[in-house]
C-alpha positions as CSV (number, residue, x, y, z in Angstrom):
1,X,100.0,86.3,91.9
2,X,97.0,88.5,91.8
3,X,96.2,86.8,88.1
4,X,93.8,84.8,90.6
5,X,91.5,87.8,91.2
6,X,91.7,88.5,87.2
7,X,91.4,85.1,86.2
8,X,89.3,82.6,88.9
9,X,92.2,79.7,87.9
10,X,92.5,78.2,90.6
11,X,96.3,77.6,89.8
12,X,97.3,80.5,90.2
13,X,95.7,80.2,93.8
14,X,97.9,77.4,94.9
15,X,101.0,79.4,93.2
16,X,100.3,82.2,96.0
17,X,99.8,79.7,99.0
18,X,103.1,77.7,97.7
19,X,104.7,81.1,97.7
20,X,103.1,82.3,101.0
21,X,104.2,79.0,102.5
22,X,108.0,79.5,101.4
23,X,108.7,82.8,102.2
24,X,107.7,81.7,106.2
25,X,109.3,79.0,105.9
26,X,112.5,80.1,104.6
27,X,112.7,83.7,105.7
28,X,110.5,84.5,108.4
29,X,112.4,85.8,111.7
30,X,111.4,87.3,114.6
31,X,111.0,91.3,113.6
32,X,110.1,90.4,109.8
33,X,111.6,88.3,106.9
34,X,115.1,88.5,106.3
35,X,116.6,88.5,102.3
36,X,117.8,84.7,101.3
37,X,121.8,85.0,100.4
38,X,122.1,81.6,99.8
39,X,119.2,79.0,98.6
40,X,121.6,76.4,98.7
41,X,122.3,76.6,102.5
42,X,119.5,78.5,103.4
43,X,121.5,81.4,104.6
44,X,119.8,84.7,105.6
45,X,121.2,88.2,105.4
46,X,120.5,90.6,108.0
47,X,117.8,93.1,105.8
48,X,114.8,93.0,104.6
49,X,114.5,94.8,101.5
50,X,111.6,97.2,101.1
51,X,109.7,95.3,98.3
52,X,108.9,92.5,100.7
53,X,106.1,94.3,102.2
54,X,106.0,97.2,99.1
55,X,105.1,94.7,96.8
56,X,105.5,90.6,97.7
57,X,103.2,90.5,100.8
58,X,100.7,93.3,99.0
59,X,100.3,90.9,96.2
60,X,99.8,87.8,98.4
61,X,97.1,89.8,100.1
62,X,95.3,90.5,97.1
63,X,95.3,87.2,95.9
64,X,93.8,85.8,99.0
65,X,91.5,88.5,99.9
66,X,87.8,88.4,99.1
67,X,87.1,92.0,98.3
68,X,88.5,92.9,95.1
69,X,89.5,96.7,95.9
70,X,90.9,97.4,92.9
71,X,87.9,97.1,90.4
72,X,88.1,100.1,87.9
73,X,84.6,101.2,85.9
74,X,85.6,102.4,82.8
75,X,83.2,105.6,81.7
76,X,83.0,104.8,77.7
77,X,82.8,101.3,77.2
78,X,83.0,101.7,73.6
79,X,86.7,103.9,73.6
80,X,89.4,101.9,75.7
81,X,91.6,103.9,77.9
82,X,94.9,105.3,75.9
83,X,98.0,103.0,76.7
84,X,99.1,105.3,80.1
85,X,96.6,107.5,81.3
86,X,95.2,106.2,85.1
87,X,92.3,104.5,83.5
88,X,94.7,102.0,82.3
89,X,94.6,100.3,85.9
90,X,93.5,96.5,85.8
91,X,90.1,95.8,85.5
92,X,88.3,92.8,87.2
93,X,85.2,91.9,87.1
């Protein structure tokens, strides 16, 4: 979802708001979102697991918000970053 911020494409936009819009409407309760047992039914379990807010809700923020926080300056334009060092982080300009 944050391939908006990278990209500008504007589908990838109405992916997140799709996504955003499902989640409350399928798992939103009143403490949090509960974990979907059963699409089918519509069934909820009573959890939410961690990466809802570690990584799903993080993601949809990013793609929605306006200030790109995560824009990294490399320091020799001319050498890319090795494959795993912390310079490797996604760059947007």
């Amino acid at each position: 979802m944050y391939l908006y911020q990278a990209t500008g494409d504007d589908w990838y936009l109405s992916i997140a708001e799709r996504a955003l819009h499902d989640i409350n409407a399928r798992a939103r309760v009143e403490c949090g979102f509960a974990a979907v047992k059963d699409l089918r039914t519509g069934e909820l379990e009573d959890k939410m697991p961690s990466f809802v807010t570690g990584e799903t809700l993080k993601y949809l923020y990013l793609t929605f918000a306006e200030v790109r926080p995560f824009v990294v300056l490399h320091p020799c334009p001319s050498r890319p970053p090795r494959v795993g060092s912390w310079l490797t982080l996604l760059t947007i300009r």
